[in-house]
N, C-alpha and C positions, 0 to 999 in steps of 0.2 A: 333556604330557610334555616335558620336558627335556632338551635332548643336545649335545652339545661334546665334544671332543677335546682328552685331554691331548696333553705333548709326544710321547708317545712311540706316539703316534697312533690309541690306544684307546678306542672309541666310551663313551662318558659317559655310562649313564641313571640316572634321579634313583628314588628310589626308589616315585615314584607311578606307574611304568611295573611292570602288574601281566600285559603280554601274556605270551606263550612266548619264554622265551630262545634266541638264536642263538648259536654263537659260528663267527666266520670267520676262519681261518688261513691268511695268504697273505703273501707277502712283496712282490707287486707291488700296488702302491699304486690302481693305475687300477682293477683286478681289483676289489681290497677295496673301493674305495669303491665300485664300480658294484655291487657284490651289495648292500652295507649300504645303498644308497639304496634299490635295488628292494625289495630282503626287508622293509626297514626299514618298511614300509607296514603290513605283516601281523606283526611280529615284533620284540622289543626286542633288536639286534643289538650284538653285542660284537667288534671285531676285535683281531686281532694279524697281529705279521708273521713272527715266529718261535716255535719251539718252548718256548723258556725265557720269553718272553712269555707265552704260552698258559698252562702250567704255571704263574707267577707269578700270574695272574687268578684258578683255579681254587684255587691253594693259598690265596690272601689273600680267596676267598667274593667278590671281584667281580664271581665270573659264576656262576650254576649254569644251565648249557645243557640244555636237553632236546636238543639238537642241535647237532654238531660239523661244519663244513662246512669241510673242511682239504685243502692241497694236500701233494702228495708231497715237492716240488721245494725244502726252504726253505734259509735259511741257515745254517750256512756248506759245504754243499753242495748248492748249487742246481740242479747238472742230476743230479742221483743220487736215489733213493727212499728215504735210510737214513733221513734226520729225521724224513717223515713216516710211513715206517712206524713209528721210536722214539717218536712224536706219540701215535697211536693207542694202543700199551700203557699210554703215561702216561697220559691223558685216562680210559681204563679205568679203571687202577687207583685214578685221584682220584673218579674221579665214573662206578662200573660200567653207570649205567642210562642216561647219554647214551647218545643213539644218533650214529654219524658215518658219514657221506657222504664219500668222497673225489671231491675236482673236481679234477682233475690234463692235465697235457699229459703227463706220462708215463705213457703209457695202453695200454702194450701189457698183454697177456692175462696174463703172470706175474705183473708187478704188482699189476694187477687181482684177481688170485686172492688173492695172500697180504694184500694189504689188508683182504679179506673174513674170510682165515683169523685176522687178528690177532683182527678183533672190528669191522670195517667192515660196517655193514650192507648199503651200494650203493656201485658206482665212478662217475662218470660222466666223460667225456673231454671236457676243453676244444676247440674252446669248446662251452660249451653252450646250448642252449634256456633263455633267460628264463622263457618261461612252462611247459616240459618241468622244468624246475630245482625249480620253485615248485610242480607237481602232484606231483612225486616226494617234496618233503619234507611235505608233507602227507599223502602215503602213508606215508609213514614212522612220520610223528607217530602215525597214528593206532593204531599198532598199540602196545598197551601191554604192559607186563612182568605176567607171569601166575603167576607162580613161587607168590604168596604163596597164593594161591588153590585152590592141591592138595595138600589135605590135611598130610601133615609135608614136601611139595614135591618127595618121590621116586617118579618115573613108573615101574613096571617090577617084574618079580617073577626076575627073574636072578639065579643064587646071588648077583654079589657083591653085588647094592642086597639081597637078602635079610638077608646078614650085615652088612653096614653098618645095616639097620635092627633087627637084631638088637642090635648095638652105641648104637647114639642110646637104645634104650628103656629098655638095662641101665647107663648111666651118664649117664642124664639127671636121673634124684632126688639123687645126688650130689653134695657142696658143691663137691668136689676140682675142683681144672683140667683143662680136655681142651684137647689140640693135635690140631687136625683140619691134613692133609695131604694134598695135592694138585695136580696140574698146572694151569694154568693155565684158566680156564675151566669147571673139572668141578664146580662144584658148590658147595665149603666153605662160603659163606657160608648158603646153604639148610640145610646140615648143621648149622650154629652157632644157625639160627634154629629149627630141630624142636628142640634139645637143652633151646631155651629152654621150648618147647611143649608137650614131652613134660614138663615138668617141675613142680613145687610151687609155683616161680616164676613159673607164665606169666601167674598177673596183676598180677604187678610189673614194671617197668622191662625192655626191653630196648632199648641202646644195643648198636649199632656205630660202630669207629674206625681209620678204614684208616690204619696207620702210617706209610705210603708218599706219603698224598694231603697231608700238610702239614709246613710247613718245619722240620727238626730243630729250632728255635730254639724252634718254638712246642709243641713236645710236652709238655715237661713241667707247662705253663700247660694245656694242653687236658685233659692227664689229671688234675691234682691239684687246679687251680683258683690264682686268685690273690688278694690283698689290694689293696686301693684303693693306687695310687702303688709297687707294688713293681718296676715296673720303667715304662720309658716307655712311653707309650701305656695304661695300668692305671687309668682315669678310675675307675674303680669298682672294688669285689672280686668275686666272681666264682667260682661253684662249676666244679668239673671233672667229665669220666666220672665218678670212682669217686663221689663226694657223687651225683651224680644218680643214679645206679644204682639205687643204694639195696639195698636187700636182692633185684633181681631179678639180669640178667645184663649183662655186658661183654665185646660180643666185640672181640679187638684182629685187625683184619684184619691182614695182612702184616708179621708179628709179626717178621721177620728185619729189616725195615727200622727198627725200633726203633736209636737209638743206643746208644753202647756207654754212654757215659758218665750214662745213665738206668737202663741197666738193673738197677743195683744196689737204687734207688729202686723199682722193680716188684718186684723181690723182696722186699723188706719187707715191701710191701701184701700178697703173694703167703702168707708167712709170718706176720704176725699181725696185718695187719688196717691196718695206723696208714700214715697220710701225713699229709704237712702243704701247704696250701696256699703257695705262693712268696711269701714277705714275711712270713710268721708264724710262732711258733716254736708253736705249741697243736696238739698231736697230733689228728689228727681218726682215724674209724674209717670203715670201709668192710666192709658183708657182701654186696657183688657175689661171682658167681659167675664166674668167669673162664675165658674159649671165647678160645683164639688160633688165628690158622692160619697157612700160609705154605705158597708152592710152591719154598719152599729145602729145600737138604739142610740141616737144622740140626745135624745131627753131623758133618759137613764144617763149619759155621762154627765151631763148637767147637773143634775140632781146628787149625784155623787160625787161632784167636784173637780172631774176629769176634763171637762171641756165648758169653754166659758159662757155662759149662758148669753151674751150679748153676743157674741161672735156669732152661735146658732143660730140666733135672730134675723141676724144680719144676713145670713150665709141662706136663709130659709124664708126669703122675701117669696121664691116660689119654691112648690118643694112638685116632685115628681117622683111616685112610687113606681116599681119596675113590677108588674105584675111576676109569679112565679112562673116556671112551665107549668107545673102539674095544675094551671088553672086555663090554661089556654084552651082546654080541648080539642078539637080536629086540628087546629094548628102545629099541635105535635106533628100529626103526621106531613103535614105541608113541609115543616121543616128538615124532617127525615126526609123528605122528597125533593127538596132544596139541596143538600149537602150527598145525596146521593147522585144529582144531577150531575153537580161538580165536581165530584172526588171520582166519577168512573171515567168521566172525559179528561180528568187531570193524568190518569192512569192507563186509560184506553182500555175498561175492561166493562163486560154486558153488565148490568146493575140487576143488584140483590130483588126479591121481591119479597114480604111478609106473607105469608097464607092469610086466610082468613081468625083464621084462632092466633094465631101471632100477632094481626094488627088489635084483634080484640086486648089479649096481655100488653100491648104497646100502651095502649089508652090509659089501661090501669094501674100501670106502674108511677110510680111518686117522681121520678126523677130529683133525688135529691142534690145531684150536681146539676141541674140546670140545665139550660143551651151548651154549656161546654162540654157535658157529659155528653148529651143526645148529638154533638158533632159527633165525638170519638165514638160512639156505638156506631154511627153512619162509617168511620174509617173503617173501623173492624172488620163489620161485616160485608164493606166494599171490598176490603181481602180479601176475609176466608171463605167468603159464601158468593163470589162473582157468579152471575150469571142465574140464581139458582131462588127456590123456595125456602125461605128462613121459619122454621117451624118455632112451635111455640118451646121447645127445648132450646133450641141452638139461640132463638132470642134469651133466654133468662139465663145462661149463661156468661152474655155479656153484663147484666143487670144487678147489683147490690140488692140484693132481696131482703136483707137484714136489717139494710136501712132507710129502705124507701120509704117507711112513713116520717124519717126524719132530716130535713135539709140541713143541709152544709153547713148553713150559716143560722141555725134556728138557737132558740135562745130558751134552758130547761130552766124550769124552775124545780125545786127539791121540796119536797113536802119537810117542814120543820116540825120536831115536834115543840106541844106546848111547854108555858115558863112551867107548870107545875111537874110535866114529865120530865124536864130538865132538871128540877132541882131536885127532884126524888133518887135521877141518878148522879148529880153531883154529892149529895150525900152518903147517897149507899159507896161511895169510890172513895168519900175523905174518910169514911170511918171504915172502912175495911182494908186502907193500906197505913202502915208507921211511918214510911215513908215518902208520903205524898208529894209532891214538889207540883205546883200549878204551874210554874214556865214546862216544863219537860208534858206533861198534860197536854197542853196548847200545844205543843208544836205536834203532839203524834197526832189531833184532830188537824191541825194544819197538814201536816202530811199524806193524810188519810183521804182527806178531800181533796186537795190537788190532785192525790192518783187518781182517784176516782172520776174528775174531770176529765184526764188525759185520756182513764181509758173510756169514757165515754163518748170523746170527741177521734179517740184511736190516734192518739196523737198531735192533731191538730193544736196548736198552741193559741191561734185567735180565738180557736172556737172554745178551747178549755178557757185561754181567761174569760169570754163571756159568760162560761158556765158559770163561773168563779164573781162574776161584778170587779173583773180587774181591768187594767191594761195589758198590754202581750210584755210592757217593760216592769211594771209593777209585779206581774207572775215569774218572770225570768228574776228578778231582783230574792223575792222570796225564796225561792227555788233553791238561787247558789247561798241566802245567808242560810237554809234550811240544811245544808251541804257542810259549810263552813261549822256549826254549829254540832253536827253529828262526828264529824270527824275531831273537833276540840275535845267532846266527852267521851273519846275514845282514847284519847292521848294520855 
């Protein structure tokens, strides 16, 4: 095997490196290279040192990780949590079945909790145990994604999985579009893939395409396909989702992250069929069945001009909500008994049991990361607590208690005040400073509440722009002209 560092200090493997992917997110260089040497024994390691690194690796197929090993701390706030907690949702959303580890010095218990709640499966606090490091991630690994293997993948007989699968079986023969909808974590993609299963199609083609995991630039080549030389980099042509498809399904994950300037191009397909690959004018056809989903309000983007109101129409011939966990009741526990089934025979170890007063707190907690939280509590405590009674301490340990009554993906609204208390302090501000300036004004309220999003979402950048009524590219846009702008009035 192969291995060298570009300039930009990321590990190199050639493609005859066929071990388990790593990928290491760190900003301190000693750190990164001391893991990548170690790990680098057992594993074909990729580093970065920031989060738009990371995310550049994943989006360009440089890296597909079975495992993320990322610190909290990165740049350009390095002693704050927000990067790496906004690390973790992106790493999700590109690539949902990595599993990630945070190695952090910022390692107090809050942190610790919502890292897990995002979708962290373990924390551990610098420094750590080399070889404590090295048996944890091979605990880790070993535990695989189970989802595809239960039946249409919904555990549980609660009115709402009842009428949800009431729903999958009566609009799954259907050619029409479904828009499945749901918070973050609960499920959609499993929902997308029974719709394929239950249906006339299941032994044709099912592709998914998280809209969110690759660079606007390259969307419309991913979906349509291109010609040999129609643009650079185009060595050959090259079919898209809808040509591969073929007459089975296409589910588009994170249908809100779709650009604006595509979307008109999906409604064609949507409408009768034809695209064209990029560089060709020859109409080709397409009889995929079309599954989108998103944890956006999409009639809030509508309404605010972010997504095309026809296209949603189109896109919401049927629509299918994903119930939350925290409404499922006893199903909770069925699912913890599901994942603890599989994850100690995966491992070969006697399974956890909750006391009574522990399953009582189980019932009550919010789960605001969903089914993929409540998997990773099932790993956890399939380690630490094999074989044994998990009281009602050692469960809420594992548990974000801070933010259980607020999901993932839930959507604040801010109490305004009125036009009159508004103008009372725009006036007490114009006459009590000489020199007032309204652009400089605006942006420290711009400023102000961007933070104030962030740190409400703890860094989450989907979630802050929803906080916000933006897009994740509209908030990043503001964000660096807010930067550029601060640094010009310093110069």
């Amino acid at each position: 095997m192969m291995r060298g560092s570009n300039r930009h200090g990321f590990t190199l493997l050639t493609a005859s490196d066929n071990r388990t992917e790593l990928l290491i997110v760190d900003d301190d260089p000693l750190i990164a290279d001391a893991l990548g040497y170690f790990l680098g024994r057992d594993y074909a390691v990729t580093t970065a040192s920031t989060r738009t690194e990371a995310i550049a690796l994943l989006r360009n197929h440089k890296c597909s990780p079975a495992l993320a090993l990322i610190d909290l701390g990165l740049p350009p706030t390095p002693h704050r949590p927000d990067e790496g907690f906004a690390l973790i949702a992106d790493i999700l959303a590109h690539a949902p079945e990595t599993r990630i580890v945070v190695l952090s010095g910022q390692s107090d218990e809050l942190n610790a909790r919502h890292a897990r709640t995002l979708g962290a499966t373990d924390f551990v606090a610098k420094p750590a145990d080399p070889d404590y490091l090295r048996s944890l991630i091979r605990r880790v690994l070993s535990f695989r994604d189970t989802s595809a293997e239960v039946d249409d993948g919904l555990i549980g007989d609660s009115p709402p999985l009842q009428r949800l699968r009431a729903q999958l079986r009566q609009f799954a023969s259907s050619p029409f579009p479904v828009l499945i909808e749901g918070e973050s974590g609960s499920g959609k993609e499993i929902a997308a893939a029974a719709l394929h299963a239950l249906s006339e199609r299941a032994a044709n083609p099912y592709l998914a395409l998280n809209c969110a995991a690759i660079s606007p630039a390259l969307v419309e080549a991913t979906l349509f396909g291109h010609s040999k030389g129609a643009f650079t980099g185009a060595t050959g042509a090259r079919a898209g989702y809808f040509e591969d498809a073929s007459n089975g399904t296409l589910f588009l994950d994170e249908i809100g992250e779709l650009p604006l300037d595509l979307q008109p191009k999906l409604l064609r397909v949507l409408e009768n069929g034809e695209f064209q690959r990029i560089g060709e004018t020859q109409a080709r056809h397409s009889s995929a069945r079309i599954v989108a989903a998103t944890n956006r309000d999409l009639k809030k983007e509508v309404r605010e001009g972010r997504f095309r109101a026809d296209l949603y129409h189109r896109l919401s011939v049927f629509t299918v909500a994903i119930p939350p966990l925290r409404d499922l009741g006893e199903d909770r526990i069925r699912l913890l008994e599901h994942f603890r089934t599989i994850y100690t025979a995966q491992v070969d170890l006697p399974p956890f049991r909750l006391t009574d007063a522990a399953t009582e707190r189980f019932l009550e907690y919010g789960f605001p990361g969903n089914v993929r939280e409540l998997r990773n509590i099932a790993i956890r405590l399939t380690t630490k607590l094999a074989g044994k009674a998990v009281s009602v301490k050692e469960l809420e340990d594992e548990l974000d208690l801070d933010t259980e009554s607020l999901p993932v993906g839930a959507i604040l609204a801010p109490t305004l005040a009125g036009r009159a208390e508004l103008l009372a302090i725009a006036l007490k501000d114009i006459q009590s400073r000489h020199d007032f300036d309204l652009n400089t004004t605006l942006r420290r309220w711009e400023e102000a509440y961007i933070e104030a999003a962030q740190e409400l979402s703890h860094g989450n950048m989907s979630q802050a722009s929803r906080l916000l009524g933006l897009n994740r590219s509209t908030l990043y846009n503001r964000i660096d002209t807010l930067a550029r702008e601060k640094r010009s009035s310093t110069q």
